[in-house]
DRENTI-783482 format. One record per residue (C-alpha): residue in three letters; x, y, z; residue number from 0. Coordinates in nm, 4 decimals, always signed. Each point is the difference from the previous one (the first is absolute). Layout:
N
r: ALA, east: X, north: Y, up: Z, k: NUM
...
This chain:
123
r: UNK, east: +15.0529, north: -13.4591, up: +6.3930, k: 0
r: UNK, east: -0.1309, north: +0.1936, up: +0.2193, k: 1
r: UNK, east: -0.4277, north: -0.0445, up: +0.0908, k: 2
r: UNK, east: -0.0951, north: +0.3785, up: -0.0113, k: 3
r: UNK, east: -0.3166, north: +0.0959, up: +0.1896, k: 4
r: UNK, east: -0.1988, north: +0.3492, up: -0.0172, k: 5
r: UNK, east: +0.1964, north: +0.1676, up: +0.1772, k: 6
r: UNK, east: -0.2629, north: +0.3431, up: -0.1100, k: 7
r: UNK, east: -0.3246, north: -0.1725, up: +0.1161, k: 8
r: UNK, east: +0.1640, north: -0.0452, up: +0.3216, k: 9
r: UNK, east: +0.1224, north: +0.3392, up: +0.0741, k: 10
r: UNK, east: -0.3353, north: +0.1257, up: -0.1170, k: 11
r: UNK, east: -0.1461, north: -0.2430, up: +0.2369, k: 12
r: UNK, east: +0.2238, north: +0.1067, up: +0.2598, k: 13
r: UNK, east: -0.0594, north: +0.3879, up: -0.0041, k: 14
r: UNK, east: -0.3515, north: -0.0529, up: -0.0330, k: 15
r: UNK, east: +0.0030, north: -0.1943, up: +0.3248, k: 16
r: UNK, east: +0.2398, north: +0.2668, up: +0.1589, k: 17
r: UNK, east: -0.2171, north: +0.3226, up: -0.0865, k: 18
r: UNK, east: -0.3664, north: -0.1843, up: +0.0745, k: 19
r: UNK, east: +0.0586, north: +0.1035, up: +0.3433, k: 20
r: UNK, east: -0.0307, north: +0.3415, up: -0.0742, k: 21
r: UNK, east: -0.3323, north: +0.0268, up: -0.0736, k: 22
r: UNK, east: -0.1031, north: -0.0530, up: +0.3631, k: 23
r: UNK, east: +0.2341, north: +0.3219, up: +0.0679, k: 24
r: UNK, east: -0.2327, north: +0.2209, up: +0.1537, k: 25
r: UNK, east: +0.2451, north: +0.2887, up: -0.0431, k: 26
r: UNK, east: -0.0905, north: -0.0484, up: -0.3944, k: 27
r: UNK, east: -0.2950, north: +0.0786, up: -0.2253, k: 28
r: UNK, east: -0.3177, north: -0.2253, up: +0.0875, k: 29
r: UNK, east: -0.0850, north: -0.2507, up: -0.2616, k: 30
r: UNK, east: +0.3943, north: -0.0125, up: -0.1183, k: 31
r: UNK, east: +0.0625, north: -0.3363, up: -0.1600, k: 32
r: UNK, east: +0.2693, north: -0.1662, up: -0.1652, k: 33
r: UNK, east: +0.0066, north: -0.2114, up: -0.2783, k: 34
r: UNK, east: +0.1891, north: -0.1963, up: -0.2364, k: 35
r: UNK, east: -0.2716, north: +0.0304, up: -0.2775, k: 36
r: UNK, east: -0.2954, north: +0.2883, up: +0.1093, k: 37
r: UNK, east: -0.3060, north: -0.1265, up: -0.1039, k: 38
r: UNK, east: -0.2013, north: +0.1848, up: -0.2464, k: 39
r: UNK, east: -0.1856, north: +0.3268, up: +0.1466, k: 40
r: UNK, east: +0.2375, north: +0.0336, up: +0.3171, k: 41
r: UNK, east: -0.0193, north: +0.3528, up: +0.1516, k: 42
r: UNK, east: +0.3215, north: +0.1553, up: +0.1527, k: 43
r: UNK, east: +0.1463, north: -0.0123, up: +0.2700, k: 44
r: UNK, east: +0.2656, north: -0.2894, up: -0.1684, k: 45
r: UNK, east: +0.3261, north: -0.1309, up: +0.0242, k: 46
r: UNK, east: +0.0681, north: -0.2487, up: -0.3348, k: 47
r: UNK, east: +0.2661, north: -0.1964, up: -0.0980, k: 48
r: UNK, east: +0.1501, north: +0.1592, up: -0.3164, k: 49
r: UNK, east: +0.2655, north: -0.1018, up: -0.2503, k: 50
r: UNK, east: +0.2273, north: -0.3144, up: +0.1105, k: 51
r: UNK, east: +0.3286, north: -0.0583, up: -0.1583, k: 52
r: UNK, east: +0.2666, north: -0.1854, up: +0.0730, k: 53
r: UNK, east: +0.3915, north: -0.0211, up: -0.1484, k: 54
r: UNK, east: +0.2711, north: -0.2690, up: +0.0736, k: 55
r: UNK, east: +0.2378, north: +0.0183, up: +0.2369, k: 56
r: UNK, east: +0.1096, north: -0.3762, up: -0.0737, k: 57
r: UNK, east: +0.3621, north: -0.0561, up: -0.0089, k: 58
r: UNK, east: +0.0819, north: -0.3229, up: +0.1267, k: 59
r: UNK, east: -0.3152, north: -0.2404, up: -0.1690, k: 60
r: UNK, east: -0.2764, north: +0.1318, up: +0.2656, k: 61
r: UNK, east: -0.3310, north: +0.1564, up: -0.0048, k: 62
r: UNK, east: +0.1387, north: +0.3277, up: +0.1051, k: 63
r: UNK, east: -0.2163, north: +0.2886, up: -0.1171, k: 64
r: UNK, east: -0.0258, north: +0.4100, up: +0.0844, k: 65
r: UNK, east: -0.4075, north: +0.0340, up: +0.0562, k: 66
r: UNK, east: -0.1141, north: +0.3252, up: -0.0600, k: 67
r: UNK, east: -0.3834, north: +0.0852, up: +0.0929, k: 68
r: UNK, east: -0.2157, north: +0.3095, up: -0.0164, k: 69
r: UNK, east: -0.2947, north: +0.1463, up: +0.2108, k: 70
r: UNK, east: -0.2857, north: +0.1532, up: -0.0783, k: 71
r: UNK, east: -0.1654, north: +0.1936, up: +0.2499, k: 72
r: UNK, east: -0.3412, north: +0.1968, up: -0.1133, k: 73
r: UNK, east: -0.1922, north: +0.2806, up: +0.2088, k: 74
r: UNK, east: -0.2680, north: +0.2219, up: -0.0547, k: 75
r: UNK, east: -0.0573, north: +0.3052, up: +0.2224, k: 76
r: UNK, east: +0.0681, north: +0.3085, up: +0.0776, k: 77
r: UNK, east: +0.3861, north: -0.0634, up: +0.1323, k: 78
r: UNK, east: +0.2955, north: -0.1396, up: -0.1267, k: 79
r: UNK, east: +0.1014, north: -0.0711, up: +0.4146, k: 80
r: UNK, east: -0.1691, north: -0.3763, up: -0.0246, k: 81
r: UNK, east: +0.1159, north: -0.0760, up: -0.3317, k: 82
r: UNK, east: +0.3106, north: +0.0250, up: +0.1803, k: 83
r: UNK, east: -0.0540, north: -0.1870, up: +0.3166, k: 84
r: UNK, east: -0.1328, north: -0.2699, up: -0.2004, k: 85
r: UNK, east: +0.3419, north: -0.0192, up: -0.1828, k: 86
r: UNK, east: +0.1835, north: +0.0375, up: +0.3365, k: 87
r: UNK, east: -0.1843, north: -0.2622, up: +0.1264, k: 88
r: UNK, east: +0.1006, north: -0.1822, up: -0.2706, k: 89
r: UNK, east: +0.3817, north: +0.0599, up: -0.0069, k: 90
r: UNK, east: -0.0435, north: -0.1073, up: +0.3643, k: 91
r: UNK, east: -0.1885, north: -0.3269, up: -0.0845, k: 92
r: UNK, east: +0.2862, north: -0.1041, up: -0.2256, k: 93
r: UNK, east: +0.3631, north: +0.2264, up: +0.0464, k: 94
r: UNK, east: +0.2423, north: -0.2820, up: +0.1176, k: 95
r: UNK, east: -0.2772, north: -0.1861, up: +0.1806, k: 96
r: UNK, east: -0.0031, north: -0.3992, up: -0.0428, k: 97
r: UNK, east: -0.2284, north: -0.1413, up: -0.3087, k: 98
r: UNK, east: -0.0914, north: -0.3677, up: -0.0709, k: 99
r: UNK, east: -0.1169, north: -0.2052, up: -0.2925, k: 100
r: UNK, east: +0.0038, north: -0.3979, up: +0.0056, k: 101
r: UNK, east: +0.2965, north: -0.1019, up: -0.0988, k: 102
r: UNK, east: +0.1788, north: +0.3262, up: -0.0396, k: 103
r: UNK, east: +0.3027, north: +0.1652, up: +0.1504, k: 104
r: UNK, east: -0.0456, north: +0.3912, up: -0.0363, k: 105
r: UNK, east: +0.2557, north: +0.2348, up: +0.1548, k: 106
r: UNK, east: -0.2086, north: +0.3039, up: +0.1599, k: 107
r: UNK, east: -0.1235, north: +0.2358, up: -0.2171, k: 108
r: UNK, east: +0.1465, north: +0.3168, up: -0.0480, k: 109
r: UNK, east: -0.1822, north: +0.3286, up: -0.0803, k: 110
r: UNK, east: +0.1262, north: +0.1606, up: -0.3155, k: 111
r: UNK, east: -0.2590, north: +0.3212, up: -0.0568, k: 112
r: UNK, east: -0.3316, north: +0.1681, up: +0.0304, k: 113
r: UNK, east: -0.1885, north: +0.2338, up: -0.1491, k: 114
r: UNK, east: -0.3001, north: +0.1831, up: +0.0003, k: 115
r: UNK, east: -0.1512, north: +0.1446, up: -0.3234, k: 116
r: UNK, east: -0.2114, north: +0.2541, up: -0.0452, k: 117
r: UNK, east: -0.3750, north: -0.0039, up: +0.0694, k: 118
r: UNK, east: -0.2487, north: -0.1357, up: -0.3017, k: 119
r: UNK, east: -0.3606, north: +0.1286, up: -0.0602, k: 120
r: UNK, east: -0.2792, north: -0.2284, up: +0.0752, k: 121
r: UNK, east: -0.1336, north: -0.1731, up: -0.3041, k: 122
């Protein structure tokens, strides 16, 4: 029998430590940070880990498993232009760059879409 570990806490833990480096970007909003879980009251700008999923590519009796993990990136102003740079900067942080978690073997990760929505009314 294989001893499974949490193989999503890990890659969770492992994006957050790849992206955390963009808050010092100085090519980005000031005050951008990223979290894992935004504390209560946090004003934009933000980059937060979304939906985390995972589906098993286990054919031989491993812990083999496709990881799929969404970003969140919030802005307020008067421009979409550094909603997007923060999601460049983001698909740069993590588009086939190495990750690590203890214990973990990740392939690099691979960037599958964006998207930009439209703008929201304060409230």
């Amino acid at each position: 029998m294989t001893d499974y570990i949490d193989l999503l806490q890990g890659a969770q833990d492992a994006v957050f430590a790849a992206l955390k480096p963009i808050e010092l970007d100085a090519g980005l909003p000031d005050g951008l940070g990223v979290y894992q879980h935004v504390p209560e009251n946090t004003q934009p700008p933000i980059v937060m880990i979304g939906q985390i999923g995972s589906e098993s590519q286990d054919e031989h009796g491993d812990q083999v498993e496709l990881i799929t993990l969404e970003l969140q990136y919030v802005f307020r102003g008067p421009s979409r232009a550094p909603l997007l740079a923060m999601m460049h900067a983001g698909r740069r942080a993590l588009d086939n760059q190495d990750i690590a978690a203890a214990g973990i073997a990740f392939e690099r990760p691979r960037y599958q879409r964006q998207e930009a929505g439209d703008a929201l009314a304060d409230g």
